[in-house]
N, C-alpha and C positions, 0 to 999 in steps of 0.2 A: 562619246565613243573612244578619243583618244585616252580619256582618264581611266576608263575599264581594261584599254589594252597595257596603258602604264602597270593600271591595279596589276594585271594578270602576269606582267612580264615580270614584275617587283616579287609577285609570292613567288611564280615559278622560280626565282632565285633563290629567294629565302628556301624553299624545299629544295632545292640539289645543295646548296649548302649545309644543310641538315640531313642529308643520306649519304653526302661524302663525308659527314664528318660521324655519319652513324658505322659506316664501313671502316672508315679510320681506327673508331675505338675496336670493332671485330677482328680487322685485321693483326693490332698491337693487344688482343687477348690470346693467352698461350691457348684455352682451352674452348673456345666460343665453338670453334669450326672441328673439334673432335668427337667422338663419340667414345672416347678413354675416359674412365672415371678419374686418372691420374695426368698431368703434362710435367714433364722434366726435360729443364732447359739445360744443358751441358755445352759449354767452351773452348773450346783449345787457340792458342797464337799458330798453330802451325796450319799452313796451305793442305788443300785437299788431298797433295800426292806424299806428306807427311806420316810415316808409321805411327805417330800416335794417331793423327787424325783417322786412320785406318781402323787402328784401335776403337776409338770412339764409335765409329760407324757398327763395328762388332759389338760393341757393347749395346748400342742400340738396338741392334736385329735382337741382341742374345733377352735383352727385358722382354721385349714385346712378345717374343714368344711365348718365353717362359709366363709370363703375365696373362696368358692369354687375350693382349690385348688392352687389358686396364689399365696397364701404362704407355703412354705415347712420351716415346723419348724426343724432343727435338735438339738435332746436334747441331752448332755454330763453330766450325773454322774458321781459320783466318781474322781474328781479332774481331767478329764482328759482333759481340756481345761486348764490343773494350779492349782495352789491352790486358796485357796479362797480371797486373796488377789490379787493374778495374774490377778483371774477371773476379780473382779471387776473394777481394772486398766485398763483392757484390753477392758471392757465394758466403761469407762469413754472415753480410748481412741481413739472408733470406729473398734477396731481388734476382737472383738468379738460383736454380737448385743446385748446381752442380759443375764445378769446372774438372778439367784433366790438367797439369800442369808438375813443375820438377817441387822436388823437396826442398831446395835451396831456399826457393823463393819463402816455402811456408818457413822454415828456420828460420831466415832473416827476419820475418815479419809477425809470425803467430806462437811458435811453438819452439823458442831457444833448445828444447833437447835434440830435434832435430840433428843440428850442424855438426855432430859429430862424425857423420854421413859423407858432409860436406869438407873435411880435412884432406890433405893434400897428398894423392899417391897412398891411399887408403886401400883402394878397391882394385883388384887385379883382373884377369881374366880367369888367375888359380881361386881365385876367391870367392870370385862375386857368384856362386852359387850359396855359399857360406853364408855372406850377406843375406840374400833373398830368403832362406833358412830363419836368420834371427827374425827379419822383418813379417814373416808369415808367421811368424811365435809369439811366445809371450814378450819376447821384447817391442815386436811391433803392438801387441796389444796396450801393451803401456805407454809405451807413442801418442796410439790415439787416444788414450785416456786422456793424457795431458793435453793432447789436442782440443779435444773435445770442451772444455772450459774457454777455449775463444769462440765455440760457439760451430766448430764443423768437427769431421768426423770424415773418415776415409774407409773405402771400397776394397784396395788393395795397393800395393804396389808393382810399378814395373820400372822399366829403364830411361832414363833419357839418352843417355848415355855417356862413353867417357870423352871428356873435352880437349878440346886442342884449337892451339893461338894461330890467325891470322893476321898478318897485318900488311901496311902499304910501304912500308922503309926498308927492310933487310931481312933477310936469312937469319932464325934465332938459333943456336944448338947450346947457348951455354947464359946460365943468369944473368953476365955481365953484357948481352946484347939487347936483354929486358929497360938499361936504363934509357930515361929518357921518354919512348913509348907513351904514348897515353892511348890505355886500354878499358875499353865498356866491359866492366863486369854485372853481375847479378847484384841486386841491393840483398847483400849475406855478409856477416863480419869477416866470417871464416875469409871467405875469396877475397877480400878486400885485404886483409892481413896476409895473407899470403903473397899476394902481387907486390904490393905495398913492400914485403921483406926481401922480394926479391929486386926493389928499385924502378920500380914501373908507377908511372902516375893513372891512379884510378877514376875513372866516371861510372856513377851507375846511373846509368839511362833506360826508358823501358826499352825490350828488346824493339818496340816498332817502329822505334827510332832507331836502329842500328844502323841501318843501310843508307839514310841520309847523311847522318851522324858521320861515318865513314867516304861518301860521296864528297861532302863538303869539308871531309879532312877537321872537322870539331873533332874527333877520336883517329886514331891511329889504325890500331887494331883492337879485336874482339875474341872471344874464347865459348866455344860452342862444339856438340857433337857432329860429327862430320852430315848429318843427315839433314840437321838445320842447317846450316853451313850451303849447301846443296839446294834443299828445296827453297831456301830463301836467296839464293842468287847474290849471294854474298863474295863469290869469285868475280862477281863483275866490278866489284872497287876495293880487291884485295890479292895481292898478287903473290904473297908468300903463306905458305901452309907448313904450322910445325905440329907432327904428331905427336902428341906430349903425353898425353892421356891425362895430365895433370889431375883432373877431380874427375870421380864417376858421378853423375849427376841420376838421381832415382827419381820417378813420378809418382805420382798417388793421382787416385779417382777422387777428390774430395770435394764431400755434402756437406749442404745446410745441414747443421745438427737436428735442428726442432723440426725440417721439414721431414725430414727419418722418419725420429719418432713419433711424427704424428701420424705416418703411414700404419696401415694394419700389419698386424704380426707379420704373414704369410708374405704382401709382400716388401718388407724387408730383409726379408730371406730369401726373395728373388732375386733384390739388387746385390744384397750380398755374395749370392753364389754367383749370378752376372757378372760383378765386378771383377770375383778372381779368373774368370775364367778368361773375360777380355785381358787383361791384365797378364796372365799365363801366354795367352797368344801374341801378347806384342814384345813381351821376354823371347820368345822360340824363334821370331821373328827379327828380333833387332841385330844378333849377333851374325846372322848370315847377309845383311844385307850392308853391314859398313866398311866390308873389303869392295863391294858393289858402288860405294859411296866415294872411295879413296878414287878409285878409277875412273869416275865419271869426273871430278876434281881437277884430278888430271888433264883429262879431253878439254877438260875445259880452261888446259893453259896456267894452271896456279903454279909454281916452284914449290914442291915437297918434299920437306926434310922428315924422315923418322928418326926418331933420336935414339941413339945406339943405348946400350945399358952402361956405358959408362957415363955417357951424357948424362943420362937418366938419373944418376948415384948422385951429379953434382947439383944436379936443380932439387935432388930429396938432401942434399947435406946444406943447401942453402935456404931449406924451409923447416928446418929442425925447430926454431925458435916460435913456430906458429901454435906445436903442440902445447909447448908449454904454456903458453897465453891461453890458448882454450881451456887446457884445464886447471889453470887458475881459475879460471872466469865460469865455469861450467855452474850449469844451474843444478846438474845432478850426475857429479864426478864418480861418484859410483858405478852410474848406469855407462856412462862414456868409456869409461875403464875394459868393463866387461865387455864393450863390445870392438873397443879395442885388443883386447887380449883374445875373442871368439876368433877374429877375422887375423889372429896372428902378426900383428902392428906392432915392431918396437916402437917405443916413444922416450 
């Protein structure tokens, strides 16, 4: 009797063993528990109260509609598909379908045409309609073209926005309070040459290490749109704010390439109309909400300097020499050109 109750306790183990571990694989299947012919996994690093993250959720609602359902978009904030390197890897790779994230990152890592994007005091507030113009043209068409050889493909673009330095030592309003500094930039040449020109020691760390990074004083200060800056709680180990607008930093929706095109015609003309329109919404969006951002910064105790236009002339006359490294270096000086002279850039 004892041996039968062993037998019985022993299988019943062995079966919950085998149904937790049959739940397991259902639960880590994107499409097991949907009745969409289609699942698309999409990432962002930013927290849920994040304008892009918002974005994202928009683009979500806007497929499934329009899809009538055949696509189930699942969205991940908050790093939790990886960090934002991970993400996009994993996006290049085909293990994730879709991240949101800035252009810098794809310049520095996929797509060298990029970074021209990513030059210093490029993008104005007179401008960057002009910008968003080339990038919905055939200049962004040829973008993604050369995109598209590392293996993704992009939605649209929108904004991250324009950046400005935090840090835990002093008051910046002029180059010469840059030295010294040790600043977390984006893994992008452009930012790195740039910092670097102006006498600041660089680290590129992922951003989800910023806030430790910063905590524990291994980095100084960091360089971000006021909205990250904000949703990531980065005034709590960062006590000076300079609005510099130094780089306008852009996003893009970007796909697995081959998971695109293995979709049917129609709907990649879903995601595509999808994309621009989330993308349109988080452009109309972003520009009313980062005087909204400045003030909350504020409440929240940080010392904030806005840099005069004089200040302004002296940090662009001590980054002059970055243009010309880039376009020595450019993988296609023609196109960099052109869109420097669109957007009205001496250089």
């Amino acid at each position: 009797m004892k041996g039968r109750l062993k037998l019985q306790k022993k299988s019943w183990l062995i079966f919950s063993f085998i149904l937790v571990f049959i739940l397991i694989l259902n639960g880590c299947s994107g499409n097991n528990n949907s009745d969409s012919e289609y699942v698309i996994q999409i990432g962002t690093e930013n927290p849920e109260d994040h304008p892009m993250t918002k974005a994202t959720m928009k683009f979500k609602d806007i497929v499934e509609e329009k899809s009538d359902g055949r696509i189930e978009v699942e969205a991940y904030p908050n790093n939790q598909l990886g960090n934002q390197t991970e993400q996009n890897e994993a996006t290049r790779d085909g293990r994730i379908q879709a991240t949101y994230s800035g252009m810098s990152f794809i310049g520095g890592n996929f797509e060298p045409k990029y970074n021209v994007f990513s030059l210093p005091f490029i993008i104005t507030r007179e401008n960057l309609d002009d910008a968003f113009e080339l990038l919905d043209g055939e200049v962004g068409e040829e973008l993604t073209s050369s995109l598209e050889e590392s293996g993704m493909t992009t939605l649209g673009y929108a904004n991250l926005g324009f950046r400005n330095i935090t840090n835990s030592k002093h008051k910046i309003s002029d180059p010469e309070d840059l030295e010294g500094i040790k600043i977390r930039l984006q893994s992008n040449p452009v930012h790195i040459d740039t910092f670097e020109t102006l006498g600041a020691e660089t680290a590129t760390i992922d951003f989800a290490e910023v806030y430790s990074g910063l905590q524990q004083g291994v980095i100084d200060a960091q360089e971000n749109p006021l909205d990250i800056i904000y949703t990531n709680n980065l005034y709590e180990v960062q006590d000076y704010l300079t609005v510099s607008g130094h780089f306008f930093d852009f996003a893009g929706i970007w796909f697995n390439k081959e998971y695109f095109d293995d979709l049917p015609e129609d709907l990649q003309g879903v995601l595509l109309e999808s994309g621009q329109e989330a993308v349109e919404y988080h452009r109309e969006t972003y520009l009313k909400e980062e005087d909204e951002y400045l003030n909350k910064l504020e409440d929240e105790g940080m010392e904030i300097n806005e840099l005069t236009e004089d200040e302004i002339q002296k940090f662009q006359e001590a980054v002059e020499p970055v243009y010309q490294d880039f376009l020595n270096d450019a993988e296609d000086k023609e196109l960099s050109e052109k869109i420097l002279s669109e957007l009205d850039v001496d250089y």
